[in-house]
C-alpha positions as MATLAB code, in Angstrom:
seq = 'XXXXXXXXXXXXXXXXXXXXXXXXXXXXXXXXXXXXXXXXXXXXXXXXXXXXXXXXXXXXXXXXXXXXXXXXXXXXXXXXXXXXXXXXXXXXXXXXXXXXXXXXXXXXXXXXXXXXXXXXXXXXXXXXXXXXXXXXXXXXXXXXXXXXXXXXXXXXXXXXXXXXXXXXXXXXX';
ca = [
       0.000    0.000    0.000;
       1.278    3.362   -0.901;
       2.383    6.200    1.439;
      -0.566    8.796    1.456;
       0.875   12.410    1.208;
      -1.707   14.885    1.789;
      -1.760   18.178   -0.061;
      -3.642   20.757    1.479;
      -5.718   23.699   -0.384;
      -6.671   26.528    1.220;
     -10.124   25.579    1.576;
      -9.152   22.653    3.824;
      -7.810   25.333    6.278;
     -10.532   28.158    5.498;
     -13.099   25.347    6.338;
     -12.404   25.404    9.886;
     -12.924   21.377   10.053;
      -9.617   19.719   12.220;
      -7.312   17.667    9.989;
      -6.198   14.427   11.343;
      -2.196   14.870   12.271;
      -1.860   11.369   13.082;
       0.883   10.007   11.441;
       0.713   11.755    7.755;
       2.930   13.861    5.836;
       1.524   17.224    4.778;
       2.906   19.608    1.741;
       1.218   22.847    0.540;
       2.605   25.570   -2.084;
       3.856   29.215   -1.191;
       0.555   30.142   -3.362;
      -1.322   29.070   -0.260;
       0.672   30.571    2.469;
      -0.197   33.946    0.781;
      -3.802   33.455    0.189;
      -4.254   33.424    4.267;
      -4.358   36.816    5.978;
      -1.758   37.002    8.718;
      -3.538   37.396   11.934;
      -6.338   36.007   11.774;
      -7.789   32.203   13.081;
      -6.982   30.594    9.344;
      -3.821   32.122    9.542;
      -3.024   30.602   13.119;
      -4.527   27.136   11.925;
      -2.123   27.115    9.148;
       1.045   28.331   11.192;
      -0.534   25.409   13.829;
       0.090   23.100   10.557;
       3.385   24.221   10.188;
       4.256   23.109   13.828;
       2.649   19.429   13.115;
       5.284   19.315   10.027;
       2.904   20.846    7.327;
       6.291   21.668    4.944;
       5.957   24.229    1.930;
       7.102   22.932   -1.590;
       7.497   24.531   -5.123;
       5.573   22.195   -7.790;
       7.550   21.455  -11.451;
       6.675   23.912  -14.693;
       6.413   20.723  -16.526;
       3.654   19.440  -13.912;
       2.031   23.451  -13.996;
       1.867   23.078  -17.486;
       0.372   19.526  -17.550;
      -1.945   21.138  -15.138;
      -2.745   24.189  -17.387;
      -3.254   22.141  -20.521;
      -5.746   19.635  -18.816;
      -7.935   22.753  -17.669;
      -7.840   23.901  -20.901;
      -9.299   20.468  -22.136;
     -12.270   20.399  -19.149;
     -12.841   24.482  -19.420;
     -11.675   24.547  -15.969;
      -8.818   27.276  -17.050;
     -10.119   30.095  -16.274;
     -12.127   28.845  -12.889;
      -8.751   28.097  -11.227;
      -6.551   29.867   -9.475;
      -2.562   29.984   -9.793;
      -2.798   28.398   -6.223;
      -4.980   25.673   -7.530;
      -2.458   25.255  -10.878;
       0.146   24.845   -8.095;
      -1.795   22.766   -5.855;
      -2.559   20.121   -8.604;
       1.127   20.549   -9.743;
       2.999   19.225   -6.804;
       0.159   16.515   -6.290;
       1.692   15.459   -9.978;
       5.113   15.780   -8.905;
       4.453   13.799   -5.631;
       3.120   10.918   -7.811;
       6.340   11.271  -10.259;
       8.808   11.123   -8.252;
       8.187    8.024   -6.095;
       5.838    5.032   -6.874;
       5.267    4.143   -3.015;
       3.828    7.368   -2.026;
       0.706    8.609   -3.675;
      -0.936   12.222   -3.594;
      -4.302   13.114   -1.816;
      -5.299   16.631   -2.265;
      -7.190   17.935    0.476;
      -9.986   20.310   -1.151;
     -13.396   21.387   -1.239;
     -13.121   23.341   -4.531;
     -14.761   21.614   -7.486;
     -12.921   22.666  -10.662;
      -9.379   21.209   -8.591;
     -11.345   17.875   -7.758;
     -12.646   18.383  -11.821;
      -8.788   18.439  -13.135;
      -8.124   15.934  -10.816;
      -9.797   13.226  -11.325;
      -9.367   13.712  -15.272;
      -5.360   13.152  -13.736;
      -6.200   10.070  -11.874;
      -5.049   12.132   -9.076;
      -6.713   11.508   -5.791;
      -8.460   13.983   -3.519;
     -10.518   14.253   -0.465;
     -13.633   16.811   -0.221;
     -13.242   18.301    3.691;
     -16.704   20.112    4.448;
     -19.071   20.014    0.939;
     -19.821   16.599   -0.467;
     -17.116   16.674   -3.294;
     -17.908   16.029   -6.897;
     -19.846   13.056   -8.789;
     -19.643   13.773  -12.437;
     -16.461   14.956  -13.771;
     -17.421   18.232  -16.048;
     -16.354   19.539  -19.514;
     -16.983   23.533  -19.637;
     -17.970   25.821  -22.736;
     -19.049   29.845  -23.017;
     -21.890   30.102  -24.822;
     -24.100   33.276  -25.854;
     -27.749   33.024  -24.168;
     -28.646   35.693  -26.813;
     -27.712   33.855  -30.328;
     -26.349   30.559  -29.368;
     -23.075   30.657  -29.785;
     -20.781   28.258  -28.102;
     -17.505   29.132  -27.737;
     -14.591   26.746  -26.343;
     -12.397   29.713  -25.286;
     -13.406   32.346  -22.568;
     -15.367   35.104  -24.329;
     -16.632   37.679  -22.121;
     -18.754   39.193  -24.733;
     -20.270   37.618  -27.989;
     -18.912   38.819  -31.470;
     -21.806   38.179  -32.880;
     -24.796   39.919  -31.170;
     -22.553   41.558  -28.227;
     -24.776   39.481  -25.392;
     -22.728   38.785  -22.063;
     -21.431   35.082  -22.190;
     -22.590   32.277  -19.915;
     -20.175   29.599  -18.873;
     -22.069   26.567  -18.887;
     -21.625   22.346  -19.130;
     -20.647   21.034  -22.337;
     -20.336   17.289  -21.499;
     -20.451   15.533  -18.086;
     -19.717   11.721  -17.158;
     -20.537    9.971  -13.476;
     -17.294    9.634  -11.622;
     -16.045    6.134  -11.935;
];
Protein backbone atom coordinates (compact mmCIF):
# COMPACT_ATOMS: atom_id res chain seq x y z
CA UNK A 1 0.00 0.00 0.00
CA UNK A 2 1.28 3.36 -0.90
CA UNK A 3 2.38 6.20 1.44
CA UNK A 4 -0.57 8.80 1.46
CA UNK A 5 0.87 12.41 1.21
CA UNK A 6 -1.71 14.89 1.79
CA UNK A 7 -1.76 18.18 -0.06
CA UNK A 8 -3.64 20.76 1.48
CA UNK A 9 -5.72 23.70 -0.38
CA UNK A 10 -6.67 26.53 1.22
CA UNK A 11 -10.12 25.58 1.58
CA UNK A 12 -9.15 22.65 3.82
CA UNK A 13 -7.81 25.33 6.28
CA UNK A 14 -10.53 28.16 5.50
CA UNK A 15 -13.10 25.35 6.34
CA UNK A 16 -12.40 25.40 9.89
CA UNK A 17 -12.92 21.38 10.05
CA UNK A 18 -9.62 19.72 12.22
CA UNK A 19 -7.31 17.67 9.99
CA UNK A 20 -6.20 14.43 11.34
CA UNK A 21 -2.20 14.87 12.27
CA UNK A 22 -1.86 11.37 13.08
CA UNK A 23 0.88 10.01 11.44
CA UNK A 24 0.71 11.75 7.76
CA UNK A 25 2.93 13.86 5.84
CA UNK A 26 1.52 17.22 4.78
CA UNK A 27 2.91 19.61 1.74
CA UNK A 28 1.22 22.85 0.54
CA UNK A 29 2.61 25.57 -2.08
CA UNK A 30 3.86 29.21 -1.19
CA UNK A 31 0.55 30.14 -3.36
CA UNK A 32 -1.32 29.07 -0.26
CA UNK A 33 0.67 30.57 2.47
CA UNK A 34 -0.20 33.95 0.78
CA UNK A 35 -3.80 33.46 0.19
CA UNK A 36 -4.25 33.42 4.27
CA UNK A 37 -4.36 36.82 5.98
CA UNK A 38 -1.76 37.00 8.72
CA UNK A 39 -3.54 37.40 11.93
CA UNK A 40 -6.34 36.01 11.77
CA UNK A 41 -7.79 32.20 13.08
CA UNK A 42 -6.98 30.59 9.34
CA UNK A 43 -3.82 32.12 9.54
CA UNK A 44 -3.02 30.60 13.12
CA UNK A 45 -4.53 27.14 11.93
CA UNK A 46 -2.12 27.12 9.15
CA UNK A 47 1.04 28.33 11.19
CA UNK A 48 -0.53 25.41 13.83
CA UNK A 49 0.09 23.10 10.56
CA UNK A 50 3.38 24.22 10.19
CA UNK A 51 4.26 23.11 13.83
CA UNK A 52 2.65 19.43 13.12
CA UNK A 53 5.28 19.32 10.03
CA UNK A 54 2.90 20.85 7.33
CA UNK A 55 6.29 21.67 4.94
CA UNK A 56 5.96 24.23 1.93
CA UNK A 57 7.10 22.93 -1.59
CA UNK A 58 7.50 24.53 -5.12
CA UNK A 59 5.57 22.20 -7.79
CA UNK A 60 7.55 21.45 -11.45
CA UNK A 61 6.68 23.91 -14.69
CA UNK A 62 6.41 20.72 -16.53
CA UNK A 63 3.65 19.44 -13.91
CA UNK A 64 2.03 23.45 -14.00
CA UNK A 65 1.87 23.08 -17.49
CA UNK A 66 0.37 19.53 -17.55
CA UNK A 67 -1.94 21.14 -15.14
CA UNK A 68 -2.75 24.19 -17.39
CA UNK A 69 -3.25 22.14 -20.52
CA UNK A 70 -5.75 19.63 -18.82
CA UNK A 71 -7.93 22.75 -17.67
CA UNK A 72 -7.84 23.90 -20.90
CA UNK A 73 -9.30 20.47 -22.14
CA UNK A 74 -12.27 20.40 -19.15
CA UNK A 75 -12.84 24.48 -19.42
CA UNK A 76 -11.67 24.55 -15.97
CA UNK A 77 -8.82 27.28 -17.05
CA UNK A 78 -10.12 30.10 -16.27
CA UNK A 79 -12.13 28.84 -12.89
CA UNK A 80 -8.75 28.10 -11.23
CA UNK A 81 -6.55 29.87 -9.48
CA UNK A 82 -2.56 29.98 -9.79
CA UNK A 83 -2.80 28.40 -6.22
CA UNK A 84 -4.98 25.67 -7.53
CA UNK A 85 -2.46 25.25 -10.88
CA UNK A 86 0.15 24.84 -8.10
CA UNK A 87 -1.80 22.77 -5.85
CA UNK A 88 -2.56 20.12 -8.60
CA UNK A 89 1.13 20.55 -9.74
CA UNK A 90 3.00 19.22 -6.80
CA UNK A 91 0.16 16.51 -6.29
CA UNK A 92 1.69 15.46 -9.98
CA UNK A 93 5.11 15.78 -8.91
CA UNK A 94 4.45 13.80 -5.63
CA UNK A 95 3.12 10.92 -7.81
CA UNK A 96 6.34 11.27 -10.26
CA UNK A 97 8.81 11.12 -8.25
CA UNK A 98 8.19 8.02 -6.09
CA UNK A 99 5.84 5.03 -6.87
CA UNK A 100 5.27 4.14 -3.01
CA UNK A 101 3.83 7.37 -2.03
CA UNK A 102 0.71 8.61 -3.68
CA UNK A 103 -0.94 12.22 -3.59
CA UNK A 104 -4.30 13.11 -1.82
CA UNK A 105 -5.30 16.63 -2.26
CA UNK A 106 -7.19 17.93 0.48
CA UNK A 107 -9.99 20.31 -1.15
CA UNK A 108 -13.40 21.39 -1.24
CA UNK A 109 -13.12 23.34 -4.53
CA UNK A 110 -14.76 21.61 -7.49
CA UNK A 111 -12.92 22.67 -10.66
CA UNK A 112 -9.38 21.21 -8.59
CA UNK A 113 -11.34 17.87 -7.76
CA UNK A 114 -12.65 18.38 -11.82
CA UNK A 115 -8.79 18.44 -13.13
CA UNK A 116 -8.12 15.93 -10.82
CA UNK A 117 -9.80 13.23 -11.32
CA UNK A 118 -9.37 13.71 -15.27
CA UNK A 119 -5.36 13.15 -13.74
CA UNK A 120 -6.20 10.07 -11.87
CA UNK A 121 -5.05 12.13 -9.08
CA UNK A 122 -6.71 11.51 -5.79
CA UNK A 123 -8.46 13.98 -3.52
CA UNK A 124 -10.52 14.25 -0.46
CA UNK A 125 -13.63 16.81 -0.22
CA UNK A 126 -13.24 18.30 3.69
CA UNK A 127 -16.70 20.11 4.45
CA UNK A 128 -19.07 20.01 0.94
CA UNK A 129 -19.82 16.60 -0.47
CA UNK A 130 -17.12 16.67 -3.29
CA UNK A 131 -17.91 16.03 -6.90
CA UNK A 132 -19.85 13.06 -8.79
CA UNK A 133 -19.64 13.77 -12.44
CA UNK A 134 -16.46 14.96 -13.77
CA UNK A 135 -17.42 18.23 -16.05
CA UNK A 136 -16.35 19.54 -19.51
CA UNK A 137 -16.98 23.53 -19.64
CA UNK A 138 -17.97 25.82 -22.74
CA UNK A 139 -19.05 29.84 -23.02
CA UNK A 140 -21.89 30.10 -24.82
CA UNK A 141 -24.10 33.28 -25.85
CA UNK A 142 -27.75 33.02 -24.17
CA UNK A 143 -28.65 35.69 -26.81
CA UNK A 144 -27.71 33.85 -30.33
CA UNK A 145 -26.35 30.56 -29.37
CA UNK A 146 -23.07 30.66 -29.79
CA UNK A 147 -20.78 28.26 -28.10
CA UNK A 148 -17.50 29.13 -27.74
CA UNK A 149 -14.59 26.75 -26.34
CA UNK A 150 -12.40 29.71 -25.29
CA UNK A 151 -13.41 32.35 -22.57
CA UNK A 152 -15.37 35.10 -24.33
CA UNK A 153 -16.63 37.68 -22.12
CA UNK A 154 -18.75 39.19 -24.73
CA UNK A 155 -20.27 37.62 -27.99
CA UNK A 156 -18.91 38.82 -31.47
CA UNK A 157 -21.81 38.18 -32.88
CA UNK A 158 -24.80 39.92 -31.17
CA UNK A 159 -22.55 41.56 -28.23
CA UNK A 160 -24.78 39.48 -25.39
CA UNK A 161 -22.73 38.78 -22.06
CA UNK A 162 -21.43 35.08 -22.19
CA UNK A 163 -22.59 32.28 -19.91
CA UNK A 164 -20.17 29.60 -18.87
CA UNK A 165 -22.07 26.57 -18.89
CA UNK A 166 -21.63 22.35 -19.13
CA UNK A 167 -20.65 21.03 -22.34
CA UNK A 168 -20.34 17.29 -21.50
CA UNK A 169 -20.45 15.53 -18.09
CA UNK A 170 -19.72 11.72 -17.16
CA UNK A 171 -20.54 9.97 -13.48
CA UNK A 172 -17.29 9.63 -11.62
CA UNK A 173 -16.04 6.13 -11.93
Amino acid sequence: MKKQIYIIDTSAILSGKPINLDDVNMITTPSVSEELTPGGRDYRTFQFLQEKGLSIQSASKESANKIKKTAEETGDKYRLSSADVEILALALDVNKIDDKKEAVILTDDYSIQNVANTLNIKFQSFSQRGIRKKFKWHYRCPGCGKRFKESVKICPICGTKTKISIRHKNHIK
